[in-house]
C-alpha positions in Angstrom: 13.2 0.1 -63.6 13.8 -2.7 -61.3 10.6 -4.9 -60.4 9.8 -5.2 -56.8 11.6 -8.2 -55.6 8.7 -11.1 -54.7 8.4 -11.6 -50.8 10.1 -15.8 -50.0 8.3 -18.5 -49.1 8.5 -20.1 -46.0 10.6 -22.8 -48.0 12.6 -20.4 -49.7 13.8 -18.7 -46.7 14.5 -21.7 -44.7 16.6 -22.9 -47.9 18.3 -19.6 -47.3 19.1 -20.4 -43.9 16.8 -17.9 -42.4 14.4 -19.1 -39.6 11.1 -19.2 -40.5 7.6 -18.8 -38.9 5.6 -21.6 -38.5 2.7 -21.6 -40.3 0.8 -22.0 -36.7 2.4 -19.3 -34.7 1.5 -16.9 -37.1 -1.8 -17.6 -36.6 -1.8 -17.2 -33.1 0.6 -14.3 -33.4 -2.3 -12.8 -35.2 -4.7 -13.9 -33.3 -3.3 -12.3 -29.9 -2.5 -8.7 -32.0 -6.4 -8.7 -32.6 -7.1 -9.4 -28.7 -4.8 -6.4 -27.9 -6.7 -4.4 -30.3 -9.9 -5.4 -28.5 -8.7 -4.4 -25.0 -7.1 -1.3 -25.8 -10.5 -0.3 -27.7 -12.7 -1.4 -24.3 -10.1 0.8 -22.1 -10.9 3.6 -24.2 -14.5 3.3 -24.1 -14.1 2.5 -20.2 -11.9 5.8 -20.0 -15.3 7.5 -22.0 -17.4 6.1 -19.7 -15.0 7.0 -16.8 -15.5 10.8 -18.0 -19.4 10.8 -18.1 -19.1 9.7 -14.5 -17.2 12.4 -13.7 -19.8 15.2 -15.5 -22.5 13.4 -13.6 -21.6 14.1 -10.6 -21.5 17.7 -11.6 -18.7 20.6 -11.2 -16.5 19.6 -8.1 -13.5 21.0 -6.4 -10.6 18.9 -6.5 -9.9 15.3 -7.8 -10.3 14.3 -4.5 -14.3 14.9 -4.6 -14.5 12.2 -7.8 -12.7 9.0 -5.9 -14.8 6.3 -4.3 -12.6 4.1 -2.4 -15.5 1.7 -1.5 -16.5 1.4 -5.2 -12.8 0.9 -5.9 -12.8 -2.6 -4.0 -16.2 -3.3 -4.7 -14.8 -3.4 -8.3 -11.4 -5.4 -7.4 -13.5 -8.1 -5.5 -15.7 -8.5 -8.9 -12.1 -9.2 -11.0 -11.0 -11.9 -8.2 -14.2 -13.6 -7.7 -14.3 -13.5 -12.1 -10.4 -14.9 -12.0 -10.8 -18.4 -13.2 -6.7 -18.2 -14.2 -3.6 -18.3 -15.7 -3.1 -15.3 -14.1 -3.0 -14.8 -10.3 -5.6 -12.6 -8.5 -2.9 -10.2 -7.5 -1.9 -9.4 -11.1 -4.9 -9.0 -12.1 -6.2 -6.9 -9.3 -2.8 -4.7 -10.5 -3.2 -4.8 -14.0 -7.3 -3.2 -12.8 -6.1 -0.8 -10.4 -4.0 0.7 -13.0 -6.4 0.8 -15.5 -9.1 2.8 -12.8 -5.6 5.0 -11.5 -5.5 6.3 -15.3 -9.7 6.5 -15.5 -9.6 8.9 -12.7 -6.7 10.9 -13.3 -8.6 12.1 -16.5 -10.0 14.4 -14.2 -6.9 15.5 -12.1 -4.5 12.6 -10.4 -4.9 12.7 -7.2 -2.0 13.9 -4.6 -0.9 11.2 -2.0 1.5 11.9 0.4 4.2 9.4 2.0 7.0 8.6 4.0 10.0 9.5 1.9 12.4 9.7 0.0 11.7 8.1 -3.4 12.3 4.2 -2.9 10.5 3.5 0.3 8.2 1.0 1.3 5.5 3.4 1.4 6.2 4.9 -2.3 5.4 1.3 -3.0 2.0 1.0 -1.2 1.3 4.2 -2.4 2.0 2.6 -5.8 -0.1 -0.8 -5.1 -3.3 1.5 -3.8 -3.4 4.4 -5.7 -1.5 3.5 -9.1 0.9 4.8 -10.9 -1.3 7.7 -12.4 -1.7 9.4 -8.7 0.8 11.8 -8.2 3.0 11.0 -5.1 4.6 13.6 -2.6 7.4 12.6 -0.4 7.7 13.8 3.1 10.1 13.8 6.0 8.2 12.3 8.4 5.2 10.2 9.2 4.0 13.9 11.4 4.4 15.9 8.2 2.1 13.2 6.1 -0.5 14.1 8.7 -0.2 17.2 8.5 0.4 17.7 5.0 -2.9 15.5 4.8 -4.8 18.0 7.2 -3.5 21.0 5.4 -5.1 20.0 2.1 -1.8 19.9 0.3 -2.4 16.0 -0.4 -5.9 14.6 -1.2 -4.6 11.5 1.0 -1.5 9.6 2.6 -0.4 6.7 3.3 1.1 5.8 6.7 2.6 2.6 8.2 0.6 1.2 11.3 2.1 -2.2 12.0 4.5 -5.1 11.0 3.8 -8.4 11.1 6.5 -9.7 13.0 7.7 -6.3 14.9 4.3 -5.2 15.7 3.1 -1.6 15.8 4.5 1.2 14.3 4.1 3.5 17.4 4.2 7.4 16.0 1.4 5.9 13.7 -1.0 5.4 16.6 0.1 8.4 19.0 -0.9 11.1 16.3 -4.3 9.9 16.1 -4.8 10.9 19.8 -4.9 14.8 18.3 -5.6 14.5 14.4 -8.8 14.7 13.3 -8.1 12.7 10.0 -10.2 9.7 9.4 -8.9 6.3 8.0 -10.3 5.7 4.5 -8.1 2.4 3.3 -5.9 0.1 4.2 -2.9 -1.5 2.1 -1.2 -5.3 3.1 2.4 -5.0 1.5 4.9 -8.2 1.7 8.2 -6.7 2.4 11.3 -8.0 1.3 14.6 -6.6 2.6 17.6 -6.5 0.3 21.1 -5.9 1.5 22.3 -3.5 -1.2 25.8 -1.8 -1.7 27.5 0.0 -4.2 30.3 -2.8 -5.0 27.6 -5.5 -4.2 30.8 -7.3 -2.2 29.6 -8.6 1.4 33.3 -8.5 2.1 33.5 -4.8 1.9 30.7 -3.7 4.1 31.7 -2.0 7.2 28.5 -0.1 8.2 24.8 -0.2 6.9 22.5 2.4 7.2 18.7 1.8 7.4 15.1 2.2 9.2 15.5 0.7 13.1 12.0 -1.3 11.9 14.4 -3.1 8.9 17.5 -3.7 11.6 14.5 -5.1 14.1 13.1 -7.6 10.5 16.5 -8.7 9.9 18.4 -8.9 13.5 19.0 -12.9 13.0 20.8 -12.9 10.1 22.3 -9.6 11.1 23.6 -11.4 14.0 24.9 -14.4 12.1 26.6 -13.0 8.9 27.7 -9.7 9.7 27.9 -9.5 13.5 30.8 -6.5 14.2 29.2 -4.1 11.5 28.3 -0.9 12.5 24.4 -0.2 12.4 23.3 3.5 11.6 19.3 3.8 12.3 18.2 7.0 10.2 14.4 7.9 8.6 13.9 5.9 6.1 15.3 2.9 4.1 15.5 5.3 1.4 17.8 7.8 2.8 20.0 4.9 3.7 20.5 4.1 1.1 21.2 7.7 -1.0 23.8 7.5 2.0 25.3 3.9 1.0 25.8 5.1 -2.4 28.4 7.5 -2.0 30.9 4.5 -0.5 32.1 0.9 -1.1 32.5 0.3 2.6 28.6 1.1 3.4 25.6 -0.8 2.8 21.8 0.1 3.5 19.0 -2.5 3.7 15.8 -2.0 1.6 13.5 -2.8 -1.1 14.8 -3.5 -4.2 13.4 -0.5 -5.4 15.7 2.0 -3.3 18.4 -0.4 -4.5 17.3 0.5 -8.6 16.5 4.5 -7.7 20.2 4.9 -6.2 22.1 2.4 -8.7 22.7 0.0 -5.9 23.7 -3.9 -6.3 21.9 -6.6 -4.0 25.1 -8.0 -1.9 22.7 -11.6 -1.2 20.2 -12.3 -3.9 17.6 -13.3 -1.3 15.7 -11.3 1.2 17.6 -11.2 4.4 14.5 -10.7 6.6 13.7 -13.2 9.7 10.1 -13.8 8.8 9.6 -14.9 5.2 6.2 -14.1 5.2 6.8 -10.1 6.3 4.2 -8.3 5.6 3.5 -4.6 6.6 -0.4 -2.8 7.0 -0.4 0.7 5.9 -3.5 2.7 6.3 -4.6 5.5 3.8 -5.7 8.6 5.7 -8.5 11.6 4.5 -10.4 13.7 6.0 -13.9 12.5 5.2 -15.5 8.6 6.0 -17.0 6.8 2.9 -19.6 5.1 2.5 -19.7 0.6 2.7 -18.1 -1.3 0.5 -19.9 -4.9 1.8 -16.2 -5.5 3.5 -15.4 -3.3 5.8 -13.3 -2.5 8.7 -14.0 0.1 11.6 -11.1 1.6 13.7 -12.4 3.0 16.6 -10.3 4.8 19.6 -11.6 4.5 23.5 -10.4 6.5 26.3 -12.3 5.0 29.6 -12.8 5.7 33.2 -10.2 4.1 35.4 -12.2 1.4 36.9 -12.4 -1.7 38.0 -14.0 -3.9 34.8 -13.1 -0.8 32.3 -11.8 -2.8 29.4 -14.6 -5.5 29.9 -17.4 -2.5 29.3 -15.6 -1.5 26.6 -15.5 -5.0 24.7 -19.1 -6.6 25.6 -21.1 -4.4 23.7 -19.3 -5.6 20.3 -19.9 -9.7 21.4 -23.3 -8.6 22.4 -24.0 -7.3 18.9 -22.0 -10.1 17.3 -19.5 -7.9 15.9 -15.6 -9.4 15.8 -12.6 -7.7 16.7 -9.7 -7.8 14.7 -6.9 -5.8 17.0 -6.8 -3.9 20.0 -3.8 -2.0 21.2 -3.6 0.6 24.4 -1.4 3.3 24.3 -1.0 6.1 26.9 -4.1 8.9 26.6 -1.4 12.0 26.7 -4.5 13.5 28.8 -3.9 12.4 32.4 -1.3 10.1 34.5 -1.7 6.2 33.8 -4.9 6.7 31.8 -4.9 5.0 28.3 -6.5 5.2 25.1 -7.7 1.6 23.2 -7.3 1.3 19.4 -9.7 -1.4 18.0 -10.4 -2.7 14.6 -14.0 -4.1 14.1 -15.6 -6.4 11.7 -17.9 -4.0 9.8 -18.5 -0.2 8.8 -20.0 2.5 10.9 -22.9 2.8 9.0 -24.2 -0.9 9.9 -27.0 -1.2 12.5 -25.2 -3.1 14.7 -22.1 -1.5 14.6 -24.1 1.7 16.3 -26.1 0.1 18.6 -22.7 -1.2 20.2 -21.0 2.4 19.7 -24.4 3.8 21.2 -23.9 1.4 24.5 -19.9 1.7 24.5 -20.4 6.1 25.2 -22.3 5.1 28.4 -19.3 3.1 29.6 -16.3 5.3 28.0 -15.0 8.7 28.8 -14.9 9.4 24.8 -15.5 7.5 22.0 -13.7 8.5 18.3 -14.5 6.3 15.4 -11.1 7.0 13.6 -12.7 5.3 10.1 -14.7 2.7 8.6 -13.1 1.3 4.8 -12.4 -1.5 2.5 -10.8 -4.2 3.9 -7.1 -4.6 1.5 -7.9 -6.3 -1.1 -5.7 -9.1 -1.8 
């Protein structure tokens, strides 16, 4: 029987002309296998104690009965204000939120609907606020999310309500005036847009399909590189681009994702958006107000008299009580000719003593006051 041949040296490898492991690496090698050992034994016990949570709180309906927004960023906030580096804040406040998406889908994931098809914007904030263990349902239109959100066929959705360089996203606001869903989060996503084709040659493109918000983002180098191209609008960047893959003469604009879920090539490497800082605010809707977080944001909507000094009433009892306002935005009440609704953001949640003294003196001035949601602030 043949012995078992002895295992080489370091030495005798390297005299072998084999590359060898320094004797260092090795060690570190070894050291960093133990650390992953370590973490994937404390995500298990977190996972257990994840569980007991969940049996605490007794036998509930849906998955949507065991998630705490507030306690979500409450927890976030504690891994950036801990972050001391190499890594930045917004990988680690990924790497977390994954870890809690998993913890609570022990339970049942939860259902968040969105603006579809796979490969939007939205699948991705949807992605970013929820994780990857919710389980996401695409819709055909920002109306359906609402109403598939209303109808109890998704726990939550996600919706876009304004662009940092194009402003408001208009359909987002109007259906507030009749839903009665409440606000629960809100997502900040920086949006690149990618020109993407199937041949990946500029010199091809004769039309590009894609959302009139991503043709608005990208009009100045639109108008400088491919000025005679026909522009399609359709409902998403998404389905522009499933369109632009069935020929070398289209092109869509969108994420990179849409570009990697229809097997489409980026025609520039860089983002061909205006504003290189383009960011987009979703909001996560639900049908129920949580409790604070310690950072909080109120959306409120006003429908007022028509009178002289209207929006002033409206806005003093907030600098009386010291609370700031982040936005405000009118849009036409639906209810009667050339009276309008306000949309304001506040500093603070609902439940704050000054935030209802001010609400409590705003109903004397207004014909209606709706508090549309008080939530976490995005977390960065």
């Amino acid at each position: 029987m043949t012995p078992p041949k002895k295992p080489r040296s370091a030495k005798a490898a390297k005299s072998a002309g084999q590359p060898a492991t320094p004797p260092a690496l090795a060690q570190v090698r070894e050291r960093i296998d133990g650390i992953d050992r370590q973490i994937q034994a404390l995500i298990a016990e977190r996972a257990g104690f994840a569980l007991q949570v969940g049996k605490a709180k007794g036998k509930l309906a849906a998955a949507v009965d065991y998630y705490r927004p507030e306690r979500e960023a409450q927890v976030l906030r504690m891994v950036v204000d801990r972050n001391e580096g190499p890594l930045s804040d917004e990988l680690l406040v990924h790497v977390f939120r994954e870890i809690m998406s998993a913890c609570l889908a022990q339970q049942e994931p939860l259902k968040i609907g969105y603006l579809g098809p796979e490969g939007t914007f939205s699948q991705q904030a949807v992605l970013k606020h929820f994780g990857r263990s919710a389980h996401g349902l695409p819709l055909a239109s920002i109306e359906e999310v609402f109403q598939e959100v209303e109808n109890g066929v998704a726990d939550f959705g996600v919706v876009p309500v304004e662009n940092s360089g194009q402003g408001t996203i208009q359909v987002t606001l109007d259906l507030f005036l009749t839903s009665g869903l409440r606000i629960c989060g809100e997502v900040e996503l920086r949006v690149h847009q990618f020109l993407l084709s199937r041949s990946g040659r500029i010199e091809d493109i004769e039309r590009i399909y894609a959302h009139p918000q991503s043709f608005a983002q990208t009009a100045g180098w639109l108008r400088s590189n491919l000025p005679k191209v026909e522009k399609i609008p359709v409902s998403s960047n998404a389905e522009g681009a499933r369109r632009a893959r069935n020929a070398d003469d289209a092109a869509a604009i969108g994420g990179e994702s849409a570009g990697h879920v229809y097997g489409l090539k980026k025609v520039i490497m860089q983002p061909i958006q205006d504003d290189r800082e383009n960011t987009t605010r979703f909001l996560v809707i639900g049908r129920r107000i949580f409790p604070p977080s310690g950072h909080d944001r109120t959306s409120i909507l006003v429908f007022i008299h028509d009178k002289p000094g209207a929006l002033f009433d409206v806005l003093s009892p907030f600098a009386r009580h010291g609370i700031s306002m982040n936005r405000i935005e009118s849009r036409p009440s639906h209810q009667a000719k050339w009276e309008y609704a306000f949309f304001i953001d506040l500093a603070g949640h609902v439940e704050d003593e000054g935030m209802k003294s001010a609400l409590a003196e705003l109903e004397a001035h207004s014909a209606s006051v709706k508090v549309l949601g008080s939530y976490p602030v995005a977390v960065p």
